[in-house]
C-alpha positions in Angstrom: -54.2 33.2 6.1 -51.8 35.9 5.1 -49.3 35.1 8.2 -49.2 31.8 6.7 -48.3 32.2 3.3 -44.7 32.9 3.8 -44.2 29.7 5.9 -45.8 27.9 3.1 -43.6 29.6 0.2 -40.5 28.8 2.5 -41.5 24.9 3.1 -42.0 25.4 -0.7 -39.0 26.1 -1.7 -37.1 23.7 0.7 -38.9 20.8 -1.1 -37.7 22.0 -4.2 -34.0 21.7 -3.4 -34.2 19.0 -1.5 -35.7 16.8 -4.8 -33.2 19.0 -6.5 -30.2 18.0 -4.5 -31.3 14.2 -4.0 -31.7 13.6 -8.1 -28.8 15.5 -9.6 -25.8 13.4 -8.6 -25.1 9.6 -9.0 -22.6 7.7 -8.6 -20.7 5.5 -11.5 -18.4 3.2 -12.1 -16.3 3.0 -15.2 -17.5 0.6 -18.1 -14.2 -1.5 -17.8 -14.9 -4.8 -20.5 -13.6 -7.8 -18.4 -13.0 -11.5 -19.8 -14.2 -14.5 -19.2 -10.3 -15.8 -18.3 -6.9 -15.2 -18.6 -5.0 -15.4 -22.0 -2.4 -16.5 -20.5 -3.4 -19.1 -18.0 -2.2 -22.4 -18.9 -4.8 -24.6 -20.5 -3.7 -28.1 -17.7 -4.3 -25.7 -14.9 -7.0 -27.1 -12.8 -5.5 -26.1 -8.9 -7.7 -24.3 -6.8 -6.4 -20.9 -6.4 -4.8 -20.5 -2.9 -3.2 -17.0 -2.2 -3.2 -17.6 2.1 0.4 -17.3 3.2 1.9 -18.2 0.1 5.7 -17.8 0.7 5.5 -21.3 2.7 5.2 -23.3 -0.8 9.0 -22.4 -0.9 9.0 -24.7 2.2 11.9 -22.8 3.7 11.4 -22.5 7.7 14.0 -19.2 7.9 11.8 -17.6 5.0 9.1 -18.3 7.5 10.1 -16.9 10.4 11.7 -13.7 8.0 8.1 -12.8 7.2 6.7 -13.4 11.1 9.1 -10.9 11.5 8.4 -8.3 9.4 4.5 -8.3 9.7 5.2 -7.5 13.2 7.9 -5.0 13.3 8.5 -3.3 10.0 8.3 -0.1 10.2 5.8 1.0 7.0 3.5 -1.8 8.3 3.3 0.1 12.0 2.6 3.4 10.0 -0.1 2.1 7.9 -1.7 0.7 11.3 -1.3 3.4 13.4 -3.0 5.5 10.4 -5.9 3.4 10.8 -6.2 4.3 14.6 -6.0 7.7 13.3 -9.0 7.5 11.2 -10.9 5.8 13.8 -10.5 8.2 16.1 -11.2 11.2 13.3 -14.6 8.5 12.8 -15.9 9.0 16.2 -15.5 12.9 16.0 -17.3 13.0 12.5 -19.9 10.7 13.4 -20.6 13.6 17.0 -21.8 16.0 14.5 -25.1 14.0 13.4 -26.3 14.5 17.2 -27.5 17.5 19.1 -24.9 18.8 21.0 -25.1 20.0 25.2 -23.0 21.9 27.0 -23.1 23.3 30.5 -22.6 27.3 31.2 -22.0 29.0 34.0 -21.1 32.3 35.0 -20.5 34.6 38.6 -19.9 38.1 38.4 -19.6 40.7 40.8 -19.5 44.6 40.0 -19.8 48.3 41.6 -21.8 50.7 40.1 -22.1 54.4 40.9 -25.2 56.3 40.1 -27.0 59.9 41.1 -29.6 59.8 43.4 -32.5 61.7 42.1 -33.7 62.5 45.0 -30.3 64.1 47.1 -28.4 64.7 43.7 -25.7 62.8 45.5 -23.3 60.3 43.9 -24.5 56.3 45.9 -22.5 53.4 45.3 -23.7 49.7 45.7 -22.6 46.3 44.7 -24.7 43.6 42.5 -23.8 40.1 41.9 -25.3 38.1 39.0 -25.2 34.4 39.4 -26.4 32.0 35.7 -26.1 28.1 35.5 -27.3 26.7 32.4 -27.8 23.8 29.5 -27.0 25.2 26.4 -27.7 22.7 23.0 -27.4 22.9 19.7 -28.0 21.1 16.9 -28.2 21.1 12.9 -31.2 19.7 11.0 -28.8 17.7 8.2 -32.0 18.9 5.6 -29.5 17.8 3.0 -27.6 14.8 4.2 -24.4 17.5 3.8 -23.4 15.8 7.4 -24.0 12.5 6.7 -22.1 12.5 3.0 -19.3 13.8 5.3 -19.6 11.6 7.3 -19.7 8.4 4.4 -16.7 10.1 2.9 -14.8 9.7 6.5 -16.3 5.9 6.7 -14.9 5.7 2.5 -12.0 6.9 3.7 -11.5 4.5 7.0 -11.8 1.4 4.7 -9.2 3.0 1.9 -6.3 3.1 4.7 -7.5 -0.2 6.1 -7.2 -1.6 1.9 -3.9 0.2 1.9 -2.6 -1.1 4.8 -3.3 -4.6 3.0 -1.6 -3.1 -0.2 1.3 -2.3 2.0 1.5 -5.7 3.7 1.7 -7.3 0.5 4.5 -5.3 -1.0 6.1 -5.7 1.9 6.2 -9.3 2.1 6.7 -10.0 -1.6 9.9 -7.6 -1.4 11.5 -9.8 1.9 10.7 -12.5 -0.2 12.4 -11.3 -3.4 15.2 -10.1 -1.5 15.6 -13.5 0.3 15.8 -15.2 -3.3 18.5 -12.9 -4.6 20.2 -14.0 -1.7 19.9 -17.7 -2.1 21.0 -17.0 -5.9 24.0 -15.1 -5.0 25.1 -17.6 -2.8 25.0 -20.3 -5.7 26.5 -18.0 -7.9 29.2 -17.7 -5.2 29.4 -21.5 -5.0 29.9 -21.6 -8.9 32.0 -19.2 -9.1 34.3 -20.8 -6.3 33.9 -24.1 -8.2 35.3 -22.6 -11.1 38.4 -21.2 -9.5 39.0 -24.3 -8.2 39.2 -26.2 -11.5 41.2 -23.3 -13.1 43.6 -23.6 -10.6 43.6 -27.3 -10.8 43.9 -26.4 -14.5 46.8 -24.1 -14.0 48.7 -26.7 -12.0 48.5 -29.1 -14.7 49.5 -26.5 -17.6 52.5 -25.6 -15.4 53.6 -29.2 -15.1 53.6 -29.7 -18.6 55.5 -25.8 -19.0 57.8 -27.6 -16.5 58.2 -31.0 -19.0 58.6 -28.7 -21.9 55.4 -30.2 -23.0 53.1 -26.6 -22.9 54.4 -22.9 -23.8 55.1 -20.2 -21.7 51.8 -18.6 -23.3 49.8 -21.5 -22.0 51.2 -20.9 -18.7 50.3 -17.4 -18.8 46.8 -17.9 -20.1 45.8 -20.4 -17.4 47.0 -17.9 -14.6 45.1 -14.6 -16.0 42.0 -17.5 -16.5 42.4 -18.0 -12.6 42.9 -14.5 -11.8 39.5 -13.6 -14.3 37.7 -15.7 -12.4 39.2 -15.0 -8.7 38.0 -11.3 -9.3 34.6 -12.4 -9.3 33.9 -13.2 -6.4 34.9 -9.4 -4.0 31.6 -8.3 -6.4 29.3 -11.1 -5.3 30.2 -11.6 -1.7 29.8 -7.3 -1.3 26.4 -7.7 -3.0 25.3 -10.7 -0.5 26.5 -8.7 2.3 24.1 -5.7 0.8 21.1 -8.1 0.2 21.5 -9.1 3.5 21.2 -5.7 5.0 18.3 -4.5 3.4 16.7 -8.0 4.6 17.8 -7.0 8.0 16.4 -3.5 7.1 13.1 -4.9 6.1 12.2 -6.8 9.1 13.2 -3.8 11.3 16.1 -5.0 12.6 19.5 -2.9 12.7 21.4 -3.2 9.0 23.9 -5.6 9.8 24.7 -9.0 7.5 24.2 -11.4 10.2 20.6 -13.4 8.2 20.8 -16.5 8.1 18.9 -18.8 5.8 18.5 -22.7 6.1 19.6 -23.4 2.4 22.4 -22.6 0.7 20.7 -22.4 -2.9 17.6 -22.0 -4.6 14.8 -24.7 -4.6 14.2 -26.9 -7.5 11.8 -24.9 -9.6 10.5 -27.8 -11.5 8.8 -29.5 -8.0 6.8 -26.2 -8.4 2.8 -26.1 -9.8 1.9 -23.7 -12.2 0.0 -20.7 -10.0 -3.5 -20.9 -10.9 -4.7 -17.2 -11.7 -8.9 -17.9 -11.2 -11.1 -15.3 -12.9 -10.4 -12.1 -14.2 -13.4 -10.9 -12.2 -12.2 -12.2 -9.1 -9.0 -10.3 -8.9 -10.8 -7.0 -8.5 -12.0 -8.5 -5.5 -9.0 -9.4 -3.7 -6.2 -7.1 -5.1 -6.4 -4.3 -2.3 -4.8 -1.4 -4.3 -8.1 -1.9 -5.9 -10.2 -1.9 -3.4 -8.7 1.1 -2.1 -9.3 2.8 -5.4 -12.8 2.0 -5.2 -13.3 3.4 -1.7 -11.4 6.8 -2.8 -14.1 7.3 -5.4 -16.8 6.5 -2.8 -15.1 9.2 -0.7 -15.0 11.8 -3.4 -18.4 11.0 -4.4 -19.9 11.4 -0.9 -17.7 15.1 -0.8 -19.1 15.7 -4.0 -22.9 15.4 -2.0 -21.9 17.0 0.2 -20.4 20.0 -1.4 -23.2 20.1 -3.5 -25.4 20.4 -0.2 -23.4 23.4 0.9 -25.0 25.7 -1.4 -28.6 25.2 0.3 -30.0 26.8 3.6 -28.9 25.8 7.0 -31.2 25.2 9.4 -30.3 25.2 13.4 -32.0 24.5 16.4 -30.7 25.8 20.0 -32.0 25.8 23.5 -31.1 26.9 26.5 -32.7 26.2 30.5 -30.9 27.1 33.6 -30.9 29.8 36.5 -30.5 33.2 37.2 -30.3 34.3 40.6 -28.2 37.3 42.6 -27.8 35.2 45.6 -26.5 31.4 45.4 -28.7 30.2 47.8 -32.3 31.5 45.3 -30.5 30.2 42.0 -32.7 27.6 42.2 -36.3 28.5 43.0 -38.7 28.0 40.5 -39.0 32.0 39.8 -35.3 32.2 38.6 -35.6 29.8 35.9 -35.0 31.0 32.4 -35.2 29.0 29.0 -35.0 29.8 25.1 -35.9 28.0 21.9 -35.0 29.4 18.7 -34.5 28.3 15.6 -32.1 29.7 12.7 -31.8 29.9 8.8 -28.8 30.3 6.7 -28.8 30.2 2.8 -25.7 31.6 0.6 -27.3 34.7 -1.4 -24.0 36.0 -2.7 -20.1 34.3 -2.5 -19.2 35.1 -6.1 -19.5 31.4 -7.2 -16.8 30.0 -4.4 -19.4 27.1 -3.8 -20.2 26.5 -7.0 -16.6 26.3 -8.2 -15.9 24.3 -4.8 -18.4 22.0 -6.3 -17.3 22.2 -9.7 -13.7 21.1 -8.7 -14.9 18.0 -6.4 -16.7 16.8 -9.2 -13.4 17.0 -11.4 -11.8 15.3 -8.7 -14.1 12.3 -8.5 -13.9 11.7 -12.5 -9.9 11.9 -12.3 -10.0 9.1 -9.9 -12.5 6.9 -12.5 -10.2 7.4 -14.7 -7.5 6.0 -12.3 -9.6 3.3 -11.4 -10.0 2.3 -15.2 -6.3 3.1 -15.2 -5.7 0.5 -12.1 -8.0 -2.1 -13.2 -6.1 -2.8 -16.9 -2.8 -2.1 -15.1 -3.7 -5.2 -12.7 -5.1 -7.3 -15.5 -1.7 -6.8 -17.7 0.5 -8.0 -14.3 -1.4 -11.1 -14.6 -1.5 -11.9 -17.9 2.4 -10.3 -18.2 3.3 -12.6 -15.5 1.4 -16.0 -16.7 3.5 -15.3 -20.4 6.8 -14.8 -18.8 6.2 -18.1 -16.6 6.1 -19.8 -20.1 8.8 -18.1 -21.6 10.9 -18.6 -18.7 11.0 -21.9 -18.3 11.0 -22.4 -21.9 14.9 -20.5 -21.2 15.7 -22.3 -18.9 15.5 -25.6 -20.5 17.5 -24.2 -23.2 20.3 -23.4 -20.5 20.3 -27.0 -19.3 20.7 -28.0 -22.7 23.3 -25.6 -23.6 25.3 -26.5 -20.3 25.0 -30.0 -21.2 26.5 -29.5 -24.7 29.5 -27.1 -23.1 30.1 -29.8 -21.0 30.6 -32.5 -23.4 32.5 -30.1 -25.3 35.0 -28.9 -22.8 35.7 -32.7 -22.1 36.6 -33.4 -25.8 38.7 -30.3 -25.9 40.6 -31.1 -22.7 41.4 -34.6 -24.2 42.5 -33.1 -27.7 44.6 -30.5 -25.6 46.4 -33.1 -23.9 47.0 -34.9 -27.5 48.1 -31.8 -28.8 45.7 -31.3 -31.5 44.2 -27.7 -30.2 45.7 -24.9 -28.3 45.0 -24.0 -24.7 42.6 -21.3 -26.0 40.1 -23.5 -26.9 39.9 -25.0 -23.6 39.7 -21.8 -21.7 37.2 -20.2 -23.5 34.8 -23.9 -23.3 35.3 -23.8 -19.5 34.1 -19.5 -19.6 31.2 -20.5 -21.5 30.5 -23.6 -19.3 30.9 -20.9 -16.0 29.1 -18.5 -18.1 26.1 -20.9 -18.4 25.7 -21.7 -15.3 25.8 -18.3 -14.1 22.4 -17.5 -16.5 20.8 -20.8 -15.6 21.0 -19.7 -11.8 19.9 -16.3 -13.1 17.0 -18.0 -15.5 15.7 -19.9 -12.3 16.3 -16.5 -9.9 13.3 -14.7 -12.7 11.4 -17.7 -12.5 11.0 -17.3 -8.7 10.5 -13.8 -8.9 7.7 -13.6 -11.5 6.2 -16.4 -9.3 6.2 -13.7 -6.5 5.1 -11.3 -8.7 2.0 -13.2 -10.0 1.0 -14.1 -6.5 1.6 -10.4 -5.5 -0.8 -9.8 -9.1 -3.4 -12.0 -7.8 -3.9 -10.2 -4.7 -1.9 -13.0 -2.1 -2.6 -12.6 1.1 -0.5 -12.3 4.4 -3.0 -14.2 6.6 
């Protein structure tokens, strides 16, 4: 009985910690108060929400084959793929450890010895060879689930690269997309800007006829050529920027930087043929946006460290065997009286590292509640994209209409002025500074629209739009 009773206190004290390491640590989520819907969403929105391959609503074929393009060769979307073959590889290693582990030794040696005979007193010398071939395993009784929390943490960790791969994607896309826009808008603003050099020249050639019939001043003349010139130094600044757009385009597909995209339209779409984006529930979009997701997987990862740090501070326990053949002649290594085999079994428990586990433990746990807090963080930053983006959509358009309006007036306006000009009732000025304004307009309505496509992007990339 008494050769028992330390066997018993040790299985004893191993079932202590092991209830003690099982009920200590838990994990959480943050309490994150989520609506019911969107403030924001308008109140005639009854579209299904559809985020697959959304670019294509633009209906622009050169777009289209833009994106094709850079799914399959930009060069962030390769990293973030060939990170994922990284971590499965690293998977496969991790997941090794949970299983005993065998390994063949072997071992010839050869060696002269000198001894005294104690019989002649004489010095004899003789040879002896030693000959081993044997199976030598190993393996760790995971008492603690320390390997298998690793082991989660590497699987938490798999699915937060795969998440951030799909995070990457996205911000990919929606930047060729945005980039694409601001080309289509500088090209219309290149168009109006050409436009309006044309009527200021045509608006300089009539000034100098009547300069010519002594019906206009020599100041009139000289106003409508600096009005041409204003307007003719516009447009080195927009065709450099084009050229730049159309580079980092080229840059984001992974082709060389050069200027030579092409696009199918030589403006930007209509934005009224365009639906209102439906934005679904607020407690849907921490389903699909996969920065998210990815958050959520980091916390699993920490948490599962955390386990497994905590099991670090109890006893190890190992099992290892060996069975193979001993022999000084190759050709007895395998009779049945050279056989040789061990069991044994093996305990180690940290008595004394001056708190390094405990502080190791200590810090993982800070690390887990810094990324709830991010994930709180994340999950009102996404919600404020939406509802940011769904107000601006009003706001914008309620701008824009305003522009068309505005133009509209200018228009009339620089019509009356250009017919009280040529009567002589008001100066030149008046006519020049109605058709800046008129240019001016223009300019912000292609602007105006420009944000209205680009929060559109944005709100799909809010919603968590897919690429596939």
């Amino acid at each position: 009985m008494k050769r028992k009773r330390p066997v018993i206190m040790i299985a004893g004290v191993l079932m202590v910690m092991l209830i003690f390491s099982c009920s200590t640590i838990k994990s959480t989520k943050p309490d994150i108060p989520i609506p019911e819907k969107f403030n924001n969403e308008e109140k005639s929105s009854e579209a299904t929400l559809n985020l697959k391959r959304w670019w294509e609503e633009f209906n622009d074929p050169a777009l289209n084959t833009l994106v094709e393009e850079a799914i399959k060769n930009n060069h962030d979307i390769r990293l973030a793929a060939e990170r994922i073959l990284q971590l499965e590889a690293e998977l496969r290693a991790v997941d090794a450890v949970l299983y005993p582990r065998l390994d063949l030794q072997g071992n010839l040696s050869r060696q002269k010895q000198s001894v005294t005979s104690t019989f002649t007193g004489q010095r004899v010398s003789f040879n002896t060879t030693s000959i081993n071939l044997s199976v030598v395993t190993s393996y760790e009784i995971d008492l603690w689930a320390r390997l298998r929390a690793s082991e989660k943490a590497k699987w938490a960790e798999y699915f937060r690269v795969k998440e951030n791969r799909e995070s990457i994607l996205q911000t990919v896309v929606s930047e060729l997309v945005n980039q694409y826009i601001q080309m289509q808008a500088l090209k219309q603003k290149i168009a109006i800007t050409s436009d309006s050099i044309k009527n200021a020249r045509k608006t300089y050639q009539i000034i100098k006829g009547r300069y010519q019939r002594g019906l206009s001043s020599y100041l009139d003349l000289l106003q409508a050529r600096g009005f041409v010139t204003e307007q003719e130094a516009l447009l080195p600044a927009l065709k450099r920027q084009l050229k730049e757009i159309k580079k980092r385009i080229a840059l984001i597909v992974g082709r060389y930087p050069s200027d030579d995209v092409v696009s199918t339209k030589s403006g930007l779409i209509d934005v009224d043929t365009l639906r209102p984006v439906p934005a679904g529930l607020p407690s849907e979009l921490l389903l699909r946006r996969p920065d998210i997701k990815a958050l959520e997987s980091e916390m699993e990862a920490a948490f599962q460290l955390l386990r497994a740090r905590r099991a670090a501070r109890f006893p190890k326990i190992t099992l290892t065997g060996t069975y193979g053949y001993t022999s000084d002649e190759l050709r007895n290594l395998f009779k049945p009286e050279n056989t040789l085999w061990q069991i044994a079994s093996g305990l180690v428990a940290p008595l004394f590292d001056a708190g390094r586990l405990k502080a190791e433990e200590e810090a993982q746990a800070s690390r887990y509640r810094q990324l709830q807090i991010q994930y709180a963080k994340s999950v009102l930053q996404a919600f404020f994209e939406v509802e940011n983006a769904l107000s601006s959509r009003f706001w914008l358009y309620k701008e824009r209409d305003k522009l068309l309006r505005l133009y509209q007036d200018h228009k009339r306006a620089l019509e009356a002025a250009r017919n009280r000009y040529n009567k002589g009732v008001v100066d030149l000025l008046n006519v020049l500074e109605l058709e800046r304004r008129l240019f001016q307009t223009r300019q912000r309505l292609t602007d105006t629209t420009l944000a209205i496509l680009k929060n559109r992007v944005f709100l799909y990339k809010a919603l968590g739009g897919r690429w596939y």
